[in-house]
N, C-alpha and C positions, 0 to 999 in steps of 0.2 A: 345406611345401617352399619357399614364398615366392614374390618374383619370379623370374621366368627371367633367366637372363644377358641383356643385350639384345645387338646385333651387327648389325655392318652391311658391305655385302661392299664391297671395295676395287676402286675403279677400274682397268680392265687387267692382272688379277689374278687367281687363282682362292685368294685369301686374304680373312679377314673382319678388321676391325676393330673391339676390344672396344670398346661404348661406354658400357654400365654394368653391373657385377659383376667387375671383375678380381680385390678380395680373394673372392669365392665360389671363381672361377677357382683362385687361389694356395690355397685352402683344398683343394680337389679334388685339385689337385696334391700335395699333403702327405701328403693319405691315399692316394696310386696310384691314384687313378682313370685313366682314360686318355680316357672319352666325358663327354660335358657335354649337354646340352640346352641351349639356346638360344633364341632368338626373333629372326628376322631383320627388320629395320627396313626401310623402303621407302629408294628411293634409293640414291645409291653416295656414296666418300668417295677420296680419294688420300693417302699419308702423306707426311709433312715428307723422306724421300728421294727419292719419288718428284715433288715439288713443285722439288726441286734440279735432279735430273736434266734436269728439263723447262724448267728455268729457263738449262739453258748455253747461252752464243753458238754453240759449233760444231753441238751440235745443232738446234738451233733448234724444240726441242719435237717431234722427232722419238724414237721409241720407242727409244734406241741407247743403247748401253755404251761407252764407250772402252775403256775400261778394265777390269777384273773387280772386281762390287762384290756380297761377299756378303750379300743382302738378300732373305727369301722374294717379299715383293711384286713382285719384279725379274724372277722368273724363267721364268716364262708367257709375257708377252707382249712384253716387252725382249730386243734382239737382241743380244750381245755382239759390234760388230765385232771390235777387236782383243784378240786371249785374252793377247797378253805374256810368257806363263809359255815362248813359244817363243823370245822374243829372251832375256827371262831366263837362260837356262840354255843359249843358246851364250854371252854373255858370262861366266855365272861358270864356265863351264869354260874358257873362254879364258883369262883370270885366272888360275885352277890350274895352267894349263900352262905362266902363262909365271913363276910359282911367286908372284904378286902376289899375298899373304893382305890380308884386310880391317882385320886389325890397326895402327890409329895411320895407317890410310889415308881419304880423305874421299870425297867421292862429290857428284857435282853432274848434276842432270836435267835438261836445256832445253827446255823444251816439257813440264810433267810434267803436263800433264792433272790428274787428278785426286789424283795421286803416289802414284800403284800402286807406280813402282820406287824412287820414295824411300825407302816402307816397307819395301817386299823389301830393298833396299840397307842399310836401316839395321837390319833384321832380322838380315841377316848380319855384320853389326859395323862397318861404314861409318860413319863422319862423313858423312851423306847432307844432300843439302839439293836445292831445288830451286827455278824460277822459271817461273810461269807468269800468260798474262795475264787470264784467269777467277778474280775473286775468289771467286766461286760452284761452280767444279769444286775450287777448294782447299777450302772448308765441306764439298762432298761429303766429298769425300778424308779431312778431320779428323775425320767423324763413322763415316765407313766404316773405317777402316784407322788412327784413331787417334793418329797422330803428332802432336809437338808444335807447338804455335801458330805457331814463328817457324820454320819445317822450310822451310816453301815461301812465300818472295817474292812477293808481287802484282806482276807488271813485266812491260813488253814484255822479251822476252828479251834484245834486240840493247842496249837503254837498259841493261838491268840488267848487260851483260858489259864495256858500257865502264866501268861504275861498279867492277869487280871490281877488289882491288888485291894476290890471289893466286892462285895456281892451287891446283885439285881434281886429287888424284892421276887419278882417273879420270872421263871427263865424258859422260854419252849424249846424244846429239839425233835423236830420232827423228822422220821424216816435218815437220818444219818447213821446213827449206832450198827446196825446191820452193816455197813460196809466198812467198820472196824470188827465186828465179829469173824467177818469173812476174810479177812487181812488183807483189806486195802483204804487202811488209815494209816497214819503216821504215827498212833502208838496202839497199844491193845482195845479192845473193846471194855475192860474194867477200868484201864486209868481212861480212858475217856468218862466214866459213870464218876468215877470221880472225879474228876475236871467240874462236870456239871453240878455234882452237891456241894463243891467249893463254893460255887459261883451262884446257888442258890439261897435269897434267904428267906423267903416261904412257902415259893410253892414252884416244883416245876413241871412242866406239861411236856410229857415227852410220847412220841411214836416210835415204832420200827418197823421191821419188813416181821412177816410170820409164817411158819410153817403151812398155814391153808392156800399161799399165793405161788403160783403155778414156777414163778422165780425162784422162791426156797423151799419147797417144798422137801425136795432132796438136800438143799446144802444147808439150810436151818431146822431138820426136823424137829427138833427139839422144842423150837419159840415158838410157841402156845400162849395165850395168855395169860395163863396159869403160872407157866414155866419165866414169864418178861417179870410179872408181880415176885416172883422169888428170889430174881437176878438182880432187879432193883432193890431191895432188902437186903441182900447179901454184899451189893457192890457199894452201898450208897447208906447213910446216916438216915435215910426219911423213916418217920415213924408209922406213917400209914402212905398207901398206895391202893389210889379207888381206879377203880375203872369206868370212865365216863360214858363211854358209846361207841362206836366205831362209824369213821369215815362213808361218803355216799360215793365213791369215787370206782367201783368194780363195776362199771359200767364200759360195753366195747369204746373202744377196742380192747378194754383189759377188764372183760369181767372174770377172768381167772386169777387177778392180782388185788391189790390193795386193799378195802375192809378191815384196816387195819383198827386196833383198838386205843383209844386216847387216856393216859392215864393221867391224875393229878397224884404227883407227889407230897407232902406235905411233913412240918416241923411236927 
């Protein structure tokens, strides 16, 4: 029979890691088998996603998802704050309605984490691209979801939009603007609003943090969605500003936070 496979169970996980016999493994597999024997080694191990994850600034080695990253190691003890797939799909049905196909159209992300909606965008046939300031949640991003090297920018967002010297038919910013409100961006929270209508040239999908989330509630009283539809009008050239729906995401651990409302800006 020979050796046993050897294997070792992975950190915060209920998955093993091969760590010798993967051709036995691949040979098992060929013939249908479906069980293996094994021999579990002492100690634990973490994988090179899971060494990423724990590696980003906004998490700060905290168990959390931004973004959806399908990885079995991930999915046990990893929280996915924000799922996406809900702002996803009020904007491209927004899109549809106002008959905007993705055909010879571009796409730009500000703030794109680890560029879940790059890929989705460029999935759909986008000229997607994107900027963010974690050179380490864009490595996640490239190994999880594959896209090309040059997809997403390493840049402060606001350095990277005065650098721009055309617009993206369609531009999202999600949940950044708040931490230029609360000064801790690199310029104001209104030349960032205008950074972004620069760089828009139909529509753009923008979030932020809101007075009902137990984070702002004292430091952003004001940001209502009443009050975000006024500040975009006053900061920004768009002519109309709907409000699409609000996020599924005030789920524990943080049902006292996000719900936040999704706007489309428009020429």
């Amino acid at each position: 029979m020979g050796d046993p496979v050897r294997v070792r169970r992975i950190r915060h996980s209920d998955c093993f890691q091969v760590v010798d016999g993967h051709h036995r493994i691949a040979l098992a597999i060929d013939a249908g088998l479906t069980d293996l024997d094994v021999a579990i080694e002492g100690g634990t191990t973490t994988t090179p996603v899971q060494d990423l994850v724990s590696s980003l600034r906004w998490t700060a080695g905290r168990r959390e998802l931004y973004q959806p990253i399908n990885a079995p190691e991930l999915e046990s003890e990893w929280t996915l704050v924000r799922r996406c797939n809900d702002r996803l799909e009020m904007m491209t049905t927004f899109l549809e309605e106002q008959g905007l196909s993705s055909r010879g159209r571009t796409y730009l992300d500000v703030g794109a984490c680890y560029g879940w909606y790059v890929a989705e965008m460029s999935r759909r046939g986008f000229g997607a691209h994107g900027v963010e300031l974690d050179p380490n949640a864009i490595r996640l991003g490239r190994h999880a979801y594959g896209f090309e090297p040059d997809a997403i920018t390493a840049a402060e967002c606001s350095e990277f939009l005065r650098g721009v010297d055309r617009r993206f038919d369609v531009v999202s910013c999600f949940s950044v603007l708040h931490h230029f409100a609360l000064g801790a961006g690199a310029c104001s929270a209104e030349e960032l609003g205008g950074l972004l209508d620069r760089a828009t040239g139909e529509v753009l999908f923008f979030d932020t943090g809101q007075a009902h989330e137990a984070w702002f509630h004292d430091l952003l009283p004001a940001w209502n969605s009443e009050y975000i539809v006024e500040w975009l009008r006053c900061h920004t050239t768009f002519k109309r500003v709907v409000a699409l729906g609000t996020d599924n995401d005030a789920v524990p651990p943080y049902e006292h936070n996000y719900g936040r409302t999704l706007f489309a800006c428009t020429r």
